[in-house]
Backbone bond lengths (Angstrom), bond angles and torsions (degrees), N, CA, C in turn:
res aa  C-N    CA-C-N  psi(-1)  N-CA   C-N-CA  omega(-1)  CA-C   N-CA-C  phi
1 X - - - 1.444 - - 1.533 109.65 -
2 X 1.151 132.15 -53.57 1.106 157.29 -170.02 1.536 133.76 -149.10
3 X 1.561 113.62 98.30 1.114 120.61 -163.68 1.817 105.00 -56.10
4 X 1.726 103.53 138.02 1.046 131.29 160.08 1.758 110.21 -20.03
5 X 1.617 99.76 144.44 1.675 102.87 179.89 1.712 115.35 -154.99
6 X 1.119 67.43 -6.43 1.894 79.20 -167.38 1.696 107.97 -132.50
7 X 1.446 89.56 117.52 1.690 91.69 179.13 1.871 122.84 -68.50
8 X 1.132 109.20 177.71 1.527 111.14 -171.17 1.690 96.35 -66.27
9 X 1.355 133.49 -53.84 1.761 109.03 -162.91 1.441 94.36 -79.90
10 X 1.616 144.72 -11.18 1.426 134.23 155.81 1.829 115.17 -48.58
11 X 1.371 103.28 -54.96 1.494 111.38 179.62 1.503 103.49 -65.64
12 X 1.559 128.13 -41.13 1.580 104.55 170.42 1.351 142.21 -86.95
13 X 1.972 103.98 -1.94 1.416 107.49 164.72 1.704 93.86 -78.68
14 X 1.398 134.27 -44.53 1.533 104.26 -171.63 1.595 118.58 -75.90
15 X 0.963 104.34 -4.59 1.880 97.37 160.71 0.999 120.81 -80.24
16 X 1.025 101.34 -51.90 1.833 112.00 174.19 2.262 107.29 -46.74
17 X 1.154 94.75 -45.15 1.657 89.16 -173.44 1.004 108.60 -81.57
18 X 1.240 113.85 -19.90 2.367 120.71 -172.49 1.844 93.34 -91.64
19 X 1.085 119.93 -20.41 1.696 107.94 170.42 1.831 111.18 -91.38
20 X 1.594 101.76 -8.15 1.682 105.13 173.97 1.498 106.96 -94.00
21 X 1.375 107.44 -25.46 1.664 96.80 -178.06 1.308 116.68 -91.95
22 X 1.690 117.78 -14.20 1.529 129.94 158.37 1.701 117.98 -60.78
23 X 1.425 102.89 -48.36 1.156 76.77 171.81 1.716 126.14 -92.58
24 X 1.256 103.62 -3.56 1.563 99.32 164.60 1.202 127.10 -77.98
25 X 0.962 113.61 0.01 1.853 119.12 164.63 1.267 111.54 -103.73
26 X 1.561 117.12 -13.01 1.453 121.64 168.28 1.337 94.49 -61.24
27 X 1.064 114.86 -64.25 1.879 122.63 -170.61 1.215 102.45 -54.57
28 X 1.275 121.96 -71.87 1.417 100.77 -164.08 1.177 115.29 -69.70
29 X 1.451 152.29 -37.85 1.571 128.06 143.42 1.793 77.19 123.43
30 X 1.733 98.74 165.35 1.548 102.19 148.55 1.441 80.79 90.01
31 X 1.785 116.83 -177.83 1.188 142.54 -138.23 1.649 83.32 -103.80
32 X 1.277 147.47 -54.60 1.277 156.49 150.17 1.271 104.36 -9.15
33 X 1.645 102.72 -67.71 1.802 111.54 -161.73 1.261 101.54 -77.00
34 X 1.202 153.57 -28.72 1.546 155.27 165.33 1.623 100.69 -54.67
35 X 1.488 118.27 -67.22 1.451 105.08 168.00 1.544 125.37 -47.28
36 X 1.117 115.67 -46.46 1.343 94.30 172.23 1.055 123.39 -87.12
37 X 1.557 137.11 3.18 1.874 128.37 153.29 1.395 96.34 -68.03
38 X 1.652 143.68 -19.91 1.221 111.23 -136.12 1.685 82.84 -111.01
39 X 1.184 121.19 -22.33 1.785 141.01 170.72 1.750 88.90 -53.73
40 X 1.694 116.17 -73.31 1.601 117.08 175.42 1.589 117.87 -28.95
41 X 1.386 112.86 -54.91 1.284 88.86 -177.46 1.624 131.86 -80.04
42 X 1.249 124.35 33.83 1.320 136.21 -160.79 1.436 95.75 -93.98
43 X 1.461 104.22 -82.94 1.555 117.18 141.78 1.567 134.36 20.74
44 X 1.704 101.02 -85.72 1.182 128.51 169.75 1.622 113.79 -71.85
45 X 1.313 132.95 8.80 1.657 132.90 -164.21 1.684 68.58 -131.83
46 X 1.808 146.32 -113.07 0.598 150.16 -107.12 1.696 93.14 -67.87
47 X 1.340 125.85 -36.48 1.223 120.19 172.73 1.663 133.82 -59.74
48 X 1.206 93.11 -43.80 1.408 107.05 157.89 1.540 123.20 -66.13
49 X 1.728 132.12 -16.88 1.160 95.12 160.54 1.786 104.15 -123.25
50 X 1.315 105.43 43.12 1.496 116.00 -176.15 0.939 136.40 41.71
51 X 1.598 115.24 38.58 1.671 126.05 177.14 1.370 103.96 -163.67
52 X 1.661 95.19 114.20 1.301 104.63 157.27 1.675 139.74 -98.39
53 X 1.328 98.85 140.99 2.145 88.19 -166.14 1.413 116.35 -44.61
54 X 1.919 105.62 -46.24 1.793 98.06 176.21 0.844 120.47 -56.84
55 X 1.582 137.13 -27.13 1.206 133.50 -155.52 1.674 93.06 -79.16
56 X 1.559 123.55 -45.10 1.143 115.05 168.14 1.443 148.85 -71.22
57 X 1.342 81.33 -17.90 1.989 97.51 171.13 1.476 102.17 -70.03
58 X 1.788 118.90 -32.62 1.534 122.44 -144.85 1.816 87.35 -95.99
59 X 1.553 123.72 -15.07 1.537 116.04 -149.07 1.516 124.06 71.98
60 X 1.079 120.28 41.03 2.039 114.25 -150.25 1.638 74.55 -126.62
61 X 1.380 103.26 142.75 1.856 111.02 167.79 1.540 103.87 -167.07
62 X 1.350 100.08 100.49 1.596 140.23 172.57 1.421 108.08 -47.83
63 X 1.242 119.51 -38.84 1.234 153.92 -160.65 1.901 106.02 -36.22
64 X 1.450 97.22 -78.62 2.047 102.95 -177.63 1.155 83.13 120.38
65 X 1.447 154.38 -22.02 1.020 100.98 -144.56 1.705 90.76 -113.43
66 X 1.692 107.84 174.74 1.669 107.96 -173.43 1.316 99.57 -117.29
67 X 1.762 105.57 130.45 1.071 134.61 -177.69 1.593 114.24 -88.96
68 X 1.416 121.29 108.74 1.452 137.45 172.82 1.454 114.38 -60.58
């Protein structure tokens, strides 16, 4: 769908922070805590399918790998 942009320890610091800001809006609960699970899963989606839009609007590729 969309070529790769984000390398593997990019894709596991944003999982890692989109499952900390999910559950910190789990905790804190309320209209707050929904915004910040719903901010978490941004995170956790762009990592999971390894491309993020800024990275492509900006030219930035986390990635490793070399493009011919």
């Amino acid at each position: 769908m969309f070529p790769p942009n984000e390398g593997d320890f990019d894709r596991g610091i944003r999982i890692f922070v989109g499952f900390a800001l999910l559950l910190t809006g789990l905790v804190v609960g309320g209209n707050a805590g929904l915004i910040i699970a719903g901010l978490g899963l941004i995170p956790i989606l762009t990592g999971a399918i390894g491309w993020c839009p800024f990275y492509s609007l900006f030219h930035i590729d986390t990635c490793g790998l070399k493009k011919t």
